[in-house]
C-alpha positions in Angstrom: 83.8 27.9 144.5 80.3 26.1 143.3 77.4 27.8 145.1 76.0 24.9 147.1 73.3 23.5 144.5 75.4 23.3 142.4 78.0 21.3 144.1 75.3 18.7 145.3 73.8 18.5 141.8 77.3 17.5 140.0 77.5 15.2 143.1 74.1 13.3 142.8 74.9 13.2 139.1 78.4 11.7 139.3 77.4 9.6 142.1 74.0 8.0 139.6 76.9 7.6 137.0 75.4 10.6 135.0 76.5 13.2 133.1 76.6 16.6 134.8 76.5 19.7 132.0 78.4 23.0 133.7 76.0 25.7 133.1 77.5 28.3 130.3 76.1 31.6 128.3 76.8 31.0 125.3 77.7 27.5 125.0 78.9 26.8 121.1 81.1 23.6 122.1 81.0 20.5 124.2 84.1 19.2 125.9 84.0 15.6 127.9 86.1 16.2 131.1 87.0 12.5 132.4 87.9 12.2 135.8 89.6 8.9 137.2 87.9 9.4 140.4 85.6 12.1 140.9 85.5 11.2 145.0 89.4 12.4 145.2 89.8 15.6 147.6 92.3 17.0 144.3 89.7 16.2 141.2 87.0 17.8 143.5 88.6 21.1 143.6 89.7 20.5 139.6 86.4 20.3 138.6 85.1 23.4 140.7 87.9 25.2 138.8 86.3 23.4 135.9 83.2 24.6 135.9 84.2 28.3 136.9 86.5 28.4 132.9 83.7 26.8 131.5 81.5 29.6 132.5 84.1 31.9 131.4 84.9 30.3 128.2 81.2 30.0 126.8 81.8 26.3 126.8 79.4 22.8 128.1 81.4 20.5 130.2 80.3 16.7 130.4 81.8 15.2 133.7 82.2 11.8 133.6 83.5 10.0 137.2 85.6 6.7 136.3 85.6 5.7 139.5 88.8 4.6 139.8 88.5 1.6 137.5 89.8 2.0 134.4 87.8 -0.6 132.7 84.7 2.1 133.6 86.4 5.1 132.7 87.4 3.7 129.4 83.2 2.5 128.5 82.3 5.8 130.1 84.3 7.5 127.0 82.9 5.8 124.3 79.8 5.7 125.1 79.7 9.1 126.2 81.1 10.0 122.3 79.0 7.5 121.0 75.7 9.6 122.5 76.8 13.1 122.3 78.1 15.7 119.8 81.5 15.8 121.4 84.2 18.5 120.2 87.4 17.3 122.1 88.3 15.8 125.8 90.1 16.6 128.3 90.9 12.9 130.7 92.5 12.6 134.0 93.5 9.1 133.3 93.1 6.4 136.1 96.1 4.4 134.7 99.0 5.2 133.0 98.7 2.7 130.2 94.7 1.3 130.6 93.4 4.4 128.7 95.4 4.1 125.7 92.1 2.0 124.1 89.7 5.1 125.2 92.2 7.8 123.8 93.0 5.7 120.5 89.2 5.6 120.0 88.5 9.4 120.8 91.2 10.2 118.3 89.8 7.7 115.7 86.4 10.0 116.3 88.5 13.2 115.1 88.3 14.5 118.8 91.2 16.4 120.0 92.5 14.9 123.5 94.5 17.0 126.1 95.1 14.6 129.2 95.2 16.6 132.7 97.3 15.8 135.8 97.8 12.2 134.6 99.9 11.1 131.3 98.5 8.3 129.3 101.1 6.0 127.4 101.1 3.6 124.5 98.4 5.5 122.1 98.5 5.5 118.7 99.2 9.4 118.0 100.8 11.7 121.0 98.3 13.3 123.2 99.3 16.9 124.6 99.2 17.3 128.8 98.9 19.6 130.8 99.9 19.2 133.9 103.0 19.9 136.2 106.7 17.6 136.5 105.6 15.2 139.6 109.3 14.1 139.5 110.3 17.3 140.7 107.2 17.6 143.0 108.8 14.9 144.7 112.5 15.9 144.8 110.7 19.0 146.6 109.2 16.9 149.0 112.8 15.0 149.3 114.4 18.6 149.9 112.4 19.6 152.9 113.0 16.3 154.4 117.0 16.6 153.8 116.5 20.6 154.7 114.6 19.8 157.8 116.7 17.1 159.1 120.2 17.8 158.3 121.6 15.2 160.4 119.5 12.5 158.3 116.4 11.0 158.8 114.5 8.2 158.8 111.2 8.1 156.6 108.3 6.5 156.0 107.4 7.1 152.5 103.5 6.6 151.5 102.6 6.5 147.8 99.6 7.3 145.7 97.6 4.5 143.3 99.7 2.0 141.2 99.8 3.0 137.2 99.2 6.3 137.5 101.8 8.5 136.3 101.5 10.9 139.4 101.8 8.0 141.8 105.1 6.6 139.7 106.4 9.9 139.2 106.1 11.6 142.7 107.2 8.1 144.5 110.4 8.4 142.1 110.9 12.1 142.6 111.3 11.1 146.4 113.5 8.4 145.8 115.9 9.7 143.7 115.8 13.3 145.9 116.8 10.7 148.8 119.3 9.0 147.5 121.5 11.5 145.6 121.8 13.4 148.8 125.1 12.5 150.9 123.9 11.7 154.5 121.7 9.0 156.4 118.2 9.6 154.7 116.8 6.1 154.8 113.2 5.1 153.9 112.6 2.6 156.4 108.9 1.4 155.2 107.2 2.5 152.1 104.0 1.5 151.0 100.5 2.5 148.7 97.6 4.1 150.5 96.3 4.3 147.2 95.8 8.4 147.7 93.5 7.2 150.7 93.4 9.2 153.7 91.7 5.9 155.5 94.3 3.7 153.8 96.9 5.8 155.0 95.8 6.2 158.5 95.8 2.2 158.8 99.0 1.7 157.4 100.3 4.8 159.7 98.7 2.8 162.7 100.4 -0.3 161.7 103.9 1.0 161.1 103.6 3.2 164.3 103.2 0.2 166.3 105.7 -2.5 163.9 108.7 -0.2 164.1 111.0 -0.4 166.6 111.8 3.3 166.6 109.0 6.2 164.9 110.3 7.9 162.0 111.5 11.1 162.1 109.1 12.4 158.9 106.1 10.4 157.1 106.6 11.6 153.3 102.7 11.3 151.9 102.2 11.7 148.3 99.3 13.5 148.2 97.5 15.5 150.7 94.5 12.9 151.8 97.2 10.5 152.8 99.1 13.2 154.8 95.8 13.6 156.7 95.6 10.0 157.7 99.0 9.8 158.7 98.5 13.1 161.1 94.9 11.1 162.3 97.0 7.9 163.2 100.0 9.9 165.2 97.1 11.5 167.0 95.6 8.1 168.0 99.0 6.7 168.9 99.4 9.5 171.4 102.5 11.2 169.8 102.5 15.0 168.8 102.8 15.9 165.5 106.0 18.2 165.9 107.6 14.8 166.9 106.7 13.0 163.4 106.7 15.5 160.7 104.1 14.9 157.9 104.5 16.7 154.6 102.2 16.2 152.0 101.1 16.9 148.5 98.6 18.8 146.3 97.7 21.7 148.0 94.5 21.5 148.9 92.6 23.7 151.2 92.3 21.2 154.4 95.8 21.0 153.9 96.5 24.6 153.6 94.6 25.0 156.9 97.1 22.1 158.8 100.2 24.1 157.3 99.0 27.3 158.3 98.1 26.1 162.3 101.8 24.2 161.8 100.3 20.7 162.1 101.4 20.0 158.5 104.7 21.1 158.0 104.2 21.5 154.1 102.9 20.2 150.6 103.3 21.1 146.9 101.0 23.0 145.6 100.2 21.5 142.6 97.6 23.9 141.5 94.7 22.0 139.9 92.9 25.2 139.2 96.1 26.2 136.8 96.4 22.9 135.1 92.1 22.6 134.3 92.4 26.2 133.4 95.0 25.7 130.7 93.6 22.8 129.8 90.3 24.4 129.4 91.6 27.8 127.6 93.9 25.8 124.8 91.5 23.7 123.8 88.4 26.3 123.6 91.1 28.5 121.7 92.0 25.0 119.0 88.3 24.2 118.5 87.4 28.0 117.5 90.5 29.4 116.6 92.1 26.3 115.0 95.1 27.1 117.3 97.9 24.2 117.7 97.1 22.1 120.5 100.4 21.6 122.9 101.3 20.0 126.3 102.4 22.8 129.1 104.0 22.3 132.3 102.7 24.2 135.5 105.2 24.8 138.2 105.0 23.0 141.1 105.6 25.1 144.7 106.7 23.9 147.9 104.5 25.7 150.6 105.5 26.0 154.3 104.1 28.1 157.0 106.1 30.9 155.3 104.4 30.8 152.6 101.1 29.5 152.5 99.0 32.5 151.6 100.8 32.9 148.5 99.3 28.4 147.4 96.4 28.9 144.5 93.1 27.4 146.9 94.7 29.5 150.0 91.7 32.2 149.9 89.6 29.0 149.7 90.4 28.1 153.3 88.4 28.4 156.1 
């Protein structure tokens, strides 16, 4: 983890719209890390893990925060390559198909792209990824439920940001888990908190009170929404063991509700893997003229069985 100054230095930097350079030995390359939204519990811990590979690899990071808008993510590329000596990028896109303009121009740069987490469509030349299958994240999320409750369920299903590939993916990975499963598993309300643990908790609140019966397990797509879904049972007076919450990501507040059994489980999704990769196959292309390729990390469902064995658990409190 980043020693405290330097957590609130990449913080005030991102949050002034800056550039933050990772501090390195012997830094002989440059490499533009684009985040979608640098505020996101999941990119947070990606770029810790960031900055730790960077250190490791000799390399300078430039983190740039898009802030969720993929209109600022896309200037913050080009003009980031138009003012430094960039060798390649790594993005995070915010949208699936928005940052094909900021990729296409990257590569018209000569500047090798690897995307992260999030796929980008529609570009001009094939852009590796690293990152792991959200579909089947989500069919693991669709297998607790159906594991859990073998008598069916019913579910309300909270998904992550519109246009981005893990939002799409992960919301189709628990569909399709769902439905191809013989038994009464109905989704009885599903709806975007935009990865918003505040979002979530308001549409949590709302549902709670709309429905004329609770459901048996709220499905969030990533772990921020999980944690305003738990919030919102709390505030309606129920007890989490009555509404199960599973969630996804991994992250270490949500490693701390699976291990106390508030959270009955997530998917591990192991940013710290997937920036690591990232990080290592491109430092190894620029230097080493090695083939640049797209690599899936595996995805693992964690329980209370299991937690100690989730990549951020030793970063729990």
């Amino acid at each position: 983890m980043m020693q405290a100054l330097g957590r609130l230095t990449l913080g005030m930097a991102l949050a002034a719209g800056t550039a933050w350079a990772a501090p390195a030995l012997a830094q002989d390359k440059t490499i533009l890390f684009s985040i979608s939204k640098a505020s996101e519990p999941f990119f947070e811990v990606m770029r810790e893990h960031a900055e730790d590979e960077a250190g490791k690899l000799g390399v300078r990071l430039i983190f740039e925060d898009g802030k969720g808008d993929s209109v600022d993510q896309t200037a913050d590329i080009e003009n980031t390559i138009a003012r430094e000596r960039i060798d390649a990028a790594l993005i995070a896109p915010n949208d699936i198909y928005a940052l094909a303009p900021g990729v296409n121009f990257a590569q018209a740069q000569g500047i090798p792209i690897v995307t992260v987490d999030r796929h980008v469509h529609n570009t001009v030349r094939e852009v590796p990824h690293v990152g792991i299958d959200n579909v089947a994240g989500g069919r693991l999320l669709a297998q607790w439920v159906v594991d859990n409750f073998p008598r069916g369920a019913k579910i309300l299903h909270l998904t992550g940001q519109p246009g981005s590939s893990t939002g799409i993916d992960r919301a189709k990975g628990v569909r399709d888990g769902l439905a191809e499963v013989k038994g009464n598993y109905q989704i009885i309300a599903e709806m975007s908190g935009n990865w918003s643990r505040a979002e979530a908790q308001m549409l949590t609140e709302g549902q709670l009170t709309v429905l004329p019966s609770p459901p048996d397990a709220i499905v969030a797509d990533n772990d921020d929404m999980a944690m305003g879904a738990l919030e919102a049972i709390r505030l309606a007076g129920r007890d989490s063991a009555s509404i199960r919450v599973v969630g996804f990501d991994g992250l270490p507040f949500a490693l701390e509700r699976v291990r106390d059994g508030t959270l009955a489980a997530t998917v591990d999704q192991k940013p710290g893997a997937q920036i690591r990769t990232a990080l290592r196959m491109v430092a190894d292309h620029l230097r080493n003229h090695t083939p640049l390729h797209s690599a899936t990390i595996d995805a693992v469902l964690i329980t209370r069985d299991n937690v100690e064995a989730a990549e951020n658990a030793s970063h729990t409190n």
